[in-house]
Wavefront OBJ file of the C-alpha trace (Angstrom):
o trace
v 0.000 0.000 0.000
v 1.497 3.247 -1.017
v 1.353 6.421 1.544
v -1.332 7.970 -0.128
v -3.319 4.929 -0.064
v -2.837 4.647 3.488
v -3.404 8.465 3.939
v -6.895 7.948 2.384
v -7.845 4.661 4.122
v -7.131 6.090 7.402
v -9.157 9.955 6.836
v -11.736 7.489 5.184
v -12.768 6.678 8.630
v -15.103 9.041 9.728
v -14.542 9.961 13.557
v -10.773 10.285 12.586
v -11.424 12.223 9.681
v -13.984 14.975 12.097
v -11.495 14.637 14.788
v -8.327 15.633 12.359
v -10.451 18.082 10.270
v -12.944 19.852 13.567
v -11.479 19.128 16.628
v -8.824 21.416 16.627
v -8.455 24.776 17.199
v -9.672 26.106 13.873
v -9.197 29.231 14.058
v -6.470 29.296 14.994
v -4.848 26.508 12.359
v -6.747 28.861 9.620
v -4.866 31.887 10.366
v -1.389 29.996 10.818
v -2.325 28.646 7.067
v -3.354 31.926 6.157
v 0.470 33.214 6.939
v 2.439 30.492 6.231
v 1.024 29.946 2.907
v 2.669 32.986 1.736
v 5.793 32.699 2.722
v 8.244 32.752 -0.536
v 10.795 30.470 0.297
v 11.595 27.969 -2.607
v 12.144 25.045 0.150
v 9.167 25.802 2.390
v 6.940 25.960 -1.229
v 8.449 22.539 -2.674
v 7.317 20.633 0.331
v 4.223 22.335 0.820
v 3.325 21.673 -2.588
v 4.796 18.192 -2.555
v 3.203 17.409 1.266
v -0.239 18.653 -0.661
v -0.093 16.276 -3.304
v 0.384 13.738 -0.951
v -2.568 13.745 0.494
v -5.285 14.662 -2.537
v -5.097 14.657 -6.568
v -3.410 17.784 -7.087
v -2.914 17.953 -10.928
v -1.358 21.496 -12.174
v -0.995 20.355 -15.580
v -3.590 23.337 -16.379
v -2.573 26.073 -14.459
v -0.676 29.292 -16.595
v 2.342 28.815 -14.308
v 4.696 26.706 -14.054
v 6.759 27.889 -10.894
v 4.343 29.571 -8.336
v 6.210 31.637 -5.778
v 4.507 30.205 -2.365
v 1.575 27.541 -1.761
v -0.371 30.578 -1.580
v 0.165 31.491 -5.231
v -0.211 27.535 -6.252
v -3.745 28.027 -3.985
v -5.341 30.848 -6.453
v -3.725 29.878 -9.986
v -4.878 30.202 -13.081
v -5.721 28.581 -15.773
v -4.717 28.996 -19.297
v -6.813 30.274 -21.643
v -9.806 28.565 -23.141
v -9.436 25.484 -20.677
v -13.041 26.355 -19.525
v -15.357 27.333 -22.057
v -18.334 28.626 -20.786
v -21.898 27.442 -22.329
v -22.991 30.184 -24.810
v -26.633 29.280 -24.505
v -28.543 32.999 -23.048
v -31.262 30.715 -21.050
v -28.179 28.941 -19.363
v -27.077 29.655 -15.839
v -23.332 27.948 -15.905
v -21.464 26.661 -12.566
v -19.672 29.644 -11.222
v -16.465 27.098 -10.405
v -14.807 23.594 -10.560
v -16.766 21.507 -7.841
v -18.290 18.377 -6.644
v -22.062 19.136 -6.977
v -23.738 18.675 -3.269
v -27.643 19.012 -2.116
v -29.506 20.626 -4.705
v -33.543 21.235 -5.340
v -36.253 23.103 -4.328
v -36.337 25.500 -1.382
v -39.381 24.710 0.433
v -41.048 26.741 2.904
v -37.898 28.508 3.400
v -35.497 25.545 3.950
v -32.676 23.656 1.972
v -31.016 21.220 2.801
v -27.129 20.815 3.206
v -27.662 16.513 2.773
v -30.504 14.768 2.891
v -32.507 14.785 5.743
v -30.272 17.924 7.207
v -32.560 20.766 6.719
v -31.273 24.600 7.313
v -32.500 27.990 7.082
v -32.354 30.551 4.264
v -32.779 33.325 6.721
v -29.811 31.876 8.563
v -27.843 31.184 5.681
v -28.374 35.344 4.159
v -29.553 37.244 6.680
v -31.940 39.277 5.047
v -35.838 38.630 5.290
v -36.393 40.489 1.757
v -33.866 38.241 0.272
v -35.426 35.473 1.678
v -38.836 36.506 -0.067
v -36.806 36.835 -3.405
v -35.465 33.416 -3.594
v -38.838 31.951 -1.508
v -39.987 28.264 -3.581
v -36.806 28.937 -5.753
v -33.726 26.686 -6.670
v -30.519 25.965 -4.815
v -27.339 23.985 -5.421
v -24.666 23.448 -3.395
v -20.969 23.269 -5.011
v -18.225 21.916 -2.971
v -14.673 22.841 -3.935
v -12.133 20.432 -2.514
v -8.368 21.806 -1.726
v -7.188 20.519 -4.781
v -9.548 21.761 -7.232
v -9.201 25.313 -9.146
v -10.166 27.890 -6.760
v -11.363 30.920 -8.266
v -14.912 31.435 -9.318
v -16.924 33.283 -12.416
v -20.061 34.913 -13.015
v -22.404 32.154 -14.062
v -24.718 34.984 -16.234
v -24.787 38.162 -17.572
v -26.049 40.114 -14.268
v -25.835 43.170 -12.571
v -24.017 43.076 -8.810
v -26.164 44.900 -6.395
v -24.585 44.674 -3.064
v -21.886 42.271 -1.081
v -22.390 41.267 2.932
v -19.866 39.597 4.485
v -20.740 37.390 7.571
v -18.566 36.546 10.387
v -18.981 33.139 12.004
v -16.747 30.149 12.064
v -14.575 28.151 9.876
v -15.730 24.279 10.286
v -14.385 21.906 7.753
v -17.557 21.278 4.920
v -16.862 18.038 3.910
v -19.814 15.320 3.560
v -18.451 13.639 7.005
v -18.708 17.093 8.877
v -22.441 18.260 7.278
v -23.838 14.642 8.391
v -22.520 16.107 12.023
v -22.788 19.844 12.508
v -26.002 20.880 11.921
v -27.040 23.842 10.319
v -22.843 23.967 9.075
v -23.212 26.631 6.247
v -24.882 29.105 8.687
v -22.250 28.886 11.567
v -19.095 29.296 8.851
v -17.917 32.446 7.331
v -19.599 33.372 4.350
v -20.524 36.352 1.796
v -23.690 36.806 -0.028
v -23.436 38.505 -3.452
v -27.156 39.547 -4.495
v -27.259 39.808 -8.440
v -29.908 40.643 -10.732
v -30.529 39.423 -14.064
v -31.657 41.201 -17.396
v -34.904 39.974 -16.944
v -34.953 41.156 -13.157
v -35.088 37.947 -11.720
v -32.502 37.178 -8.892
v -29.530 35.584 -8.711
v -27.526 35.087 -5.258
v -24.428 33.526 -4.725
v -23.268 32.443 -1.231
v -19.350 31.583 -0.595
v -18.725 29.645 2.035
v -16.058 29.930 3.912
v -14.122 26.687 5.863
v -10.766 25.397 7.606
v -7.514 26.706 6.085
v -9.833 28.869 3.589
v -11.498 31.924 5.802
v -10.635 34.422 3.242
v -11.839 35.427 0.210
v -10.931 37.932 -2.487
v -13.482 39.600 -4.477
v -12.423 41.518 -7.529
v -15.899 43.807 -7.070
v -14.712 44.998 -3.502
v -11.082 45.068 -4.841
v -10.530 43.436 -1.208
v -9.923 40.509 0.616
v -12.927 39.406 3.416
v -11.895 37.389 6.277
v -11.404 37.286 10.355
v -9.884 40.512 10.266
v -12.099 42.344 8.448
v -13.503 45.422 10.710
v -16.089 48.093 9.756
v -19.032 47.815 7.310
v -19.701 44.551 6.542
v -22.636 45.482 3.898
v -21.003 46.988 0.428
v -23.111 48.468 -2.252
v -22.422 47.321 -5.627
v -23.011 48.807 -9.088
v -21.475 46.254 -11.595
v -22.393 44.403 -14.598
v -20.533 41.290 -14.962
v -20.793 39.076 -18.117
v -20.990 35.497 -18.049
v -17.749 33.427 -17.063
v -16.420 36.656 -15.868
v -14.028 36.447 -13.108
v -15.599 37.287 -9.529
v -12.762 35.930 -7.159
v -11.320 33.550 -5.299
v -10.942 31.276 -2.226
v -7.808 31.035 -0.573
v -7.926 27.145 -0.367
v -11.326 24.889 -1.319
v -14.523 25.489 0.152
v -18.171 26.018 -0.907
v -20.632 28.366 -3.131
v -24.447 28.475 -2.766
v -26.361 29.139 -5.705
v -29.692 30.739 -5.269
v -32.183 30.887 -8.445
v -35.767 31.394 -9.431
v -38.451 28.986 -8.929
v -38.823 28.507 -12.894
v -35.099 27.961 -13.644
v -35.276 24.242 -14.325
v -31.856 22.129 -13.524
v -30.031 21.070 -16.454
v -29.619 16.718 -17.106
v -25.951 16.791 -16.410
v -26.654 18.053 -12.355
v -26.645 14.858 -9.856
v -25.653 14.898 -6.441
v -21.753 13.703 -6.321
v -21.012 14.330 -9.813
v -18.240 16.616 -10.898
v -18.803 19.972 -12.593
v -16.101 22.427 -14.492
v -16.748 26.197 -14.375
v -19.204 27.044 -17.272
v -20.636 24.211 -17.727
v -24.731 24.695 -17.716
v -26.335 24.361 -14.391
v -29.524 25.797 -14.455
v -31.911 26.905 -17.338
v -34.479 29.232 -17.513
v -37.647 27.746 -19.502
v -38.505 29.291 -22.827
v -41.660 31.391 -22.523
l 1 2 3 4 5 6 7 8 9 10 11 12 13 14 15 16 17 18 19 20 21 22 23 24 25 26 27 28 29 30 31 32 33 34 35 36 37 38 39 40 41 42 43 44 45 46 47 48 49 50 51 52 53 54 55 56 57 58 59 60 61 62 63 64 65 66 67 68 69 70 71 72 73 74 75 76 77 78 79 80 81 82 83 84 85 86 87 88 89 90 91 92 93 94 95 96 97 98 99 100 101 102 103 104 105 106 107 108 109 110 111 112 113 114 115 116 117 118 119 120 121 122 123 124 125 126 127 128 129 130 131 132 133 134 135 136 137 138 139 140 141 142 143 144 145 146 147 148 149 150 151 152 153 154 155 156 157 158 159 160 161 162 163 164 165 166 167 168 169 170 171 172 173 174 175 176 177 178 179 180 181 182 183 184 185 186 187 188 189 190 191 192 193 194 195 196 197 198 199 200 201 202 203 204 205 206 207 208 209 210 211 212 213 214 215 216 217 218 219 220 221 222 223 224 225 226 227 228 229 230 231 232 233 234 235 236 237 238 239 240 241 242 243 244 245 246 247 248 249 250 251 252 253 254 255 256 257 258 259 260 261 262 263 264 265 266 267 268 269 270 271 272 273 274 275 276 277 278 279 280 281 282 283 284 285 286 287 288 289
């Protein structure tokens, strides 16, 4: 067996797994990551990098660079161009990211569910009643990003960006083994809520989650990262038009995004819980009249 194989049998197990990944001081551990991920020293980034691979499926035979200057910059790299075309198709929604697809379906009586049979709020997950009544009977879907996966996210329509909150909370790991566990997980964890609008005035609301080793996130519309440390107005005003595919931002690690659409958007064939997604790729589609 090699020592990957052995790494995965043993964080297969789940109470190992939610005792390595939640019971520590996470916090903590997130902000130590947050530093240390930066440092550029060509030693301390060749065994991060080879330490990461280790333990997932890190493959950066698509990313523009070649040498990345820290784990941070290996983190949030690009890709090169045209690796993810994005559906052209104007009733398309596309996935704003590379992810596993999670829960998805109907938000019922204001509810949604992180698995099966683990309801939450909307309310708790946005804050905001009138958003709430917005996205009330609508859509969800739940993309997980693991720490290997490309990071950075894009604007999955042509929409207009109306306003940003940022939400303090906690940074609990959001893997399948932890949401079976923690209830109501996406509500507790840092997260943002970007409220779009579409052409057609219907709404469109993405909600990054935030997790272990991840709590920050950069958002090219606030020109700013969001994390811990972030003091003062948490509520930004927004007055953006962002085209399809677009770049929004980035997580500093692997985490989750939320995506909140009409009741009449219909989900595309390709969407199953556990299958794999690319940025672009349809999602969602909105019915022809």
């Amino acid at each position: 067996m090699t020592v990957k194989n052995l790494i995965s049998a043993l964080t297969a197990q789940e109470d190992l797994n939610f005792l390595l990944t939640n019971r520590i001081p996470r916090a903590a551990l997130t902000r130590f990551m947050g530093w240390f991920s930066k440092i550029e020293n060509p030693l301390i980034r060749d065994l991060s990098i080879g330490c990461w691979r280790l333990f997932s499926d890190l493959d950066l035979s698509e990313a523009k660079k070649t040498r990345f200057n820290s784990l941070h910059d290996c983190f949030t790299r690009e890709l090169r161009p045209g690796l993810r075309p994005v559906d052209s198709d104007p009733s398309v929604v596309v996935s704003p990211s590379d992810a596993i697809i999670g829960a998805f379906g109907t938000i019922r009586d204001g509810e949604l569910y992180q698995i099966k049979g683990a309801p939450y709020s909307l309310l708790d997950l946005v804050g905001d009643p009138a958003l709430v009544d917005a996205h009330r009977n609508g859509r969800f879907v739940t993309l997980r990003l693991t720490s290997s996966m490309y990071h950075r996210f894009h604007s999955p329509q042509d929409c207009h960006i109306e306003q940003v909150t940022f939400i303090h909370g906690d940074t609990w790991n959001v893997n399948p083994i932890a949401l079976k566990r923690i209830e109501r997980l996406f509500c507790k964890n840092e997260r943002a809520v970007i409220r779009t609008r579409l052409a057609s005035g219907d709404p469109l609301t993405l909600v990054p989650v935030a997790a272990i080793l991840v709590a920050s996130l950069r958002l090219h519309v606030l020109d700013r990262v969001l994390n811990a440390q972030t003091v003062g107005p948490v509520v930004f005003p927004c007055d953006v038009d962002v085209k399809k595919g677009d770049e929004l931002g980035w997580f500093e690690h692997g985490s989750t995004i939320i995506l909140l659409a009409p009741a009449h958007f219909e989900f595309c064939g390709n969407v199953s819980e556990w299958s794999r997604i690319r940025a672009g790729e349809a999602l969602l589609r909105k019915p022809a009249v």
